[in-house]
N, C-alpha and C positions, 0 to 999 in steps of 0.2 A: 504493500500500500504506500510506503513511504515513496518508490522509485514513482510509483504512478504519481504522487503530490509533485515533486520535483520537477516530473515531464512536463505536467499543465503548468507551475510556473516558467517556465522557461518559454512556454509554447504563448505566456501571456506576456512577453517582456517589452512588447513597445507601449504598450497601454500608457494613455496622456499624448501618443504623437497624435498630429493629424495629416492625413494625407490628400490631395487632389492633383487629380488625371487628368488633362486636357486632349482629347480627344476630338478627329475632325466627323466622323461617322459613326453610326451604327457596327459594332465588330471589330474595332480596331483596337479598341479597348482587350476584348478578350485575344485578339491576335498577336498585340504588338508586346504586352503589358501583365497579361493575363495571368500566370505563374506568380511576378512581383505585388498583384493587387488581392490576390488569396492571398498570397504567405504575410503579406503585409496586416489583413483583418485578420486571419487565424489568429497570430500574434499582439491581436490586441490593438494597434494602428486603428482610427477612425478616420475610413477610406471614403473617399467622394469620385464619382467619376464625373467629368463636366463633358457632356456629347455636344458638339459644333454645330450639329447638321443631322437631319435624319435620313440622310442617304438618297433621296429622289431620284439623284441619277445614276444610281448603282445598274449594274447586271442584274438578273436574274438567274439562278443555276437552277435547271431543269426545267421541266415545259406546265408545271402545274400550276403556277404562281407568275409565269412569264408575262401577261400579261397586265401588270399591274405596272410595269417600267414608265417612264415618262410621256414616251412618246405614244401610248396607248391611254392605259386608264390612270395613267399618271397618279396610284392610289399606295405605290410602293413606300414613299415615305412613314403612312401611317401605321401599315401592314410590321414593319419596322420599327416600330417603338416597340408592339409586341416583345419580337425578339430580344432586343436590349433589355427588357422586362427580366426575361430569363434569364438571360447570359450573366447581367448583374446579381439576380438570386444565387448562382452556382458558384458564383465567387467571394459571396456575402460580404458584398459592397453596395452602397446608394448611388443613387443616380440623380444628372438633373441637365436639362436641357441650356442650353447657353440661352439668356433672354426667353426662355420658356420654347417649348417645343413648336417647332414651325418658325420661328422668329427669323432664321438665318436658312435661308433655299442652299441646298450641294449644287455647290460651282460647276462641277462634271469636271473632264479632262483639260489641258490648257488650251486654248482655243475655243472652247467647246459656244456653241448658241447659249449654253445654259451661264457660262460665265457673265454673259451681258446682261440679266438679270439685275433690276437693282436689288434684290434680296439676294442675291447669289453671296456665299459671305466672301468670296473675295471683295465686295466690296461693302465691308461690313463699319469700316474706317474705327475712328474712335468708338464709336456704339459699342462694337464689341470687345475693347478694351475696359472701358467702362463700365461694362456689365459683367464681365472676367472679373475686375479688379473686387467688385459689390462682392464678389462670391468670396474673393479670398480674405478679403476685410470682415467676411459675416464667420469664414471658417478657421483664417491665423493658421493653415496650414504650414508645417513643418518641410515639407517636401513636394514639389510640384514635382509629374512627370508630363512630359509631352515629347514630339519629334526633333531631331535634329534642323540644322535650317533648311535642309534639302528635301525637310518632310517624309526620309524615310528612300523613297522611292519616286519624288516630285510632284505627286499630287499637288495641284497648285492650295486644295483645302488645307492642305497638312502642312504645306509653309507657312498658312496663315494664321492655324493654330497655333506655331512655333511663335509666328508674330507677337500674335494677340497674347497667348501666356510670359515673353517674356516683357513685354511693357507691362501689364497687369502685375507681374510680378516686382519690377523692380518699381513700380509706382505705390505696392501696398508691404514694402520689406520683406519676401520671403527668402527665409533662410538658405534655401537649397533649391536649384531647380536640374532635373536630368535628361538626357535623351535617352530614349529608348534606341536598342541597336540590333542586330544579325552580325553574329559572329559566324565570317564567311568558312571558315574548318568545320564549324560544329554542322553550320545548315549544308553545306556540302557533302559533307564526310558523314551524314547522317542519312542520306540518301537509299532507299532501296538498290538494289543493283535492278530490276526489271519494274518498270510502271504500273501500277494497276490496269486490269485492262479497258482501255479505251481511254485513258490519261499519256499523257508521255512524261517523262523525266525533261526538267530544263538542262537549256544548255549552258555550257562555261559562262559564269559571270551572268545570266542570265536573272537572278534570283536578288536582289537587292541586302547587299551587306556591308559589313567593314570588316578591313583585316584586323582591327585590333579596339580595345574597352578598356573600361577602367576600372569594373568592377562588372559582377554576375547576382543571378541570387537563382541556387538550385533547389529544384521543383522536388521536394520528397512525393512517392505516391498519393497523398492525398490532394497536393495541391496542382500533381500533375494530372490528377482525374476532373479536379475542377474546370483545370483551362481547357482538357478538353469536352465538357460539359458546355461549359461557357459558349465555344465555337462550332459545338453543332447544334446549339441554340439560334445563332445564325445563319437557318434551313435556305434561306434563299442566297447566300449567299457564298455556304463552306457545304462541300461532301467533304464528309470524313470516312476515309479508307480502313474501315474495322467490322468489313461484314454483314453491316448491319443494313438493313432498306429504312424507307420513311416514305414518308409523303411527298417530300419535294423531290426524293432521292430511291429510284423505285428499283433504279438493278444497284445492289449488293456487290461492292469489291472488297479486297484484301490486298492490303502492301504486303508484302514479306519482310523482316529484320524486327529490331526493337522496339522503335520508335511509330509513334502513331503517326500514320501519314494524311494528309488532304488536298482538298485544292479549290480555288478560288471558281467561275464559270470557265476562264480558260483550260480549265482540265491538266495544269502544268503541276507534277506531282511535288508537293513540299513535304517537310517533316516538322512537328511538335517536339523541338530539342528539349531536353534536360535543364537545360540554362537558360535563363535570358541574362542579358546583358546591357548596359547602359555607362554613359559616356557623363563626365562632367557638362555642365551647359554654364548655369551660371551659381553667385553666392557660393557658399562654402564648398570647395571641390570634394568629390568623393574620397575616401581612403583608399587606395589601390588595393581591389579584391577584400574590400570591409564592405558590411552593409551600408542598404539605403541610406541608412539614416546613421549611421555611425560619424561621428563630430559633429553633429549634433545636437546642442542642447535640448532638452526634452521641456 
């Protein structure tokens, strides 16, 4: 009995941080982040996810729910709060829409007709600053995480979430802020050797990463079940490769190896690594290979 008392405290030792996620969609949260934002509330952390956008101009992956995309019944963004519902439950984090839900329209890709949107948030200006800043003045977060300035993979939303959290940031003092990152050995080297079928493996560099971080935080089984809980919560937008059918997702694959495999509507097969990893951004630098929140003040 005594080892079990021991486990739960250690399992509760961030209790008193607070944390907030800036995120530009629906999913990215549990994709990008999703491992650090369990272990972070298992441990006690009082976790906020801040969602940018409810995704309007995503894909749709598979033909049940296709129709709901922009350019038809244009009804995907609400279809999608749904999901973030869940994915958030798996993770046992809160949620809350930037300026309330629908406030800010998904820019789409760069170029895209949807970016010319006045609600599109790329052009969100101060407003969305502003209303970033309210959240982190109402919550005195310890730790903000959001994209690098390249948003990851250049979503022009996810540069602008980088934007807006780090003025928000540095206009309301928060201590810490991180980017989330792909470490390119683990997500390569994690690869199946053969694709599920009717997926393909990417190719060299194909896959958006960095060669190198400044720290990790590994996924024990329970928090690796959450994230991937988390992400096949987001049916319309992730098959996950474990076998299983659904609704959005009617033929059943199998990766082979350890690592749970998925893939976004391009059918390009990724892995659910063991690790995530994130990169200094601003305020107090990481401890190299120390936790989130480690220097800290609590």
């Amino acid at each position: 009995m005594n080892v079990d008392h021991r486990q739960r405290d250690l399992q509760r030792d961030l209790e008193g941080y607070r944390v907030v996620a800036v995120h530009a969609h629906p999913d990215d949260e549990s994709i990008s982040t999703g491992g650090a934002l369990a272990d972070l509330s298992r441990r006690g952390a009082d976790v906020l996810v801040v969602t940018c956008t409810l995704g309007e101009e995503g894909e749709v992956i598979g033909p049940t729910y296709s129709q709901l995309v922009a350019d038809c019944a244009d009804q995907l963004g609400g279809f999608r709060i749904h999901e973030l519902h869940a994915a958030l439950a798996a993770l046992g984090v809160r949620g809350v829409f930037l300026g309330g839900a629908g406030r800010f329209r998904d820019s789409g890709m760069a170029g895209s007709e949807a970016s010319r949107d006045p609600r599109a948030f790329v052009n969100s200006g101060q407003v969305a600053v502003d209303a970033l800043a309210d959240i982190f003045a109402a919550q005195r977060p310890h730790l903000v995480i959001t994209y690098d300035p390249h948003g990851g993979y250049g979503h022009p939303d996810h540069i602008r979430a980088h934007e807006v959290a780090h003025a928000a940031a540095e206009a309301t003092g928060v201590p810490r802020l991180v980017w989330a990152a792909r470490l390119r050995s683990e997500l390569e080297g994690g690869l199946p050797a053969r694709a599920p079928r009717g997926w393909r493996l990417p190719e060299p560099g194909e896959l958006d990463a960095v060669d190198a971080t400044d720290t990790w935080v590994d996924l024990d089984e329970a928090t690796y079940a959450a994230k991937v809980a988390a992400m096949r919560a987001h049916a319309t937008q992730i098959w996950v490769a474990d076998g299983s059918a659904s609704e959005t997702n009617p033929e059943a694959v199998l990766a082979e190896g350890d690592l749970t495999a998925y893939a976004l509507s391009n059918l390009i097969t990724q892995v659910i690594t063991r690790r995530e990893h994130y990169r200094s951004g601003a305020g107090v630098p990481l401890v190299p290979g120390g936790g989130l929140l480690e220097g800290v003040e609590r």
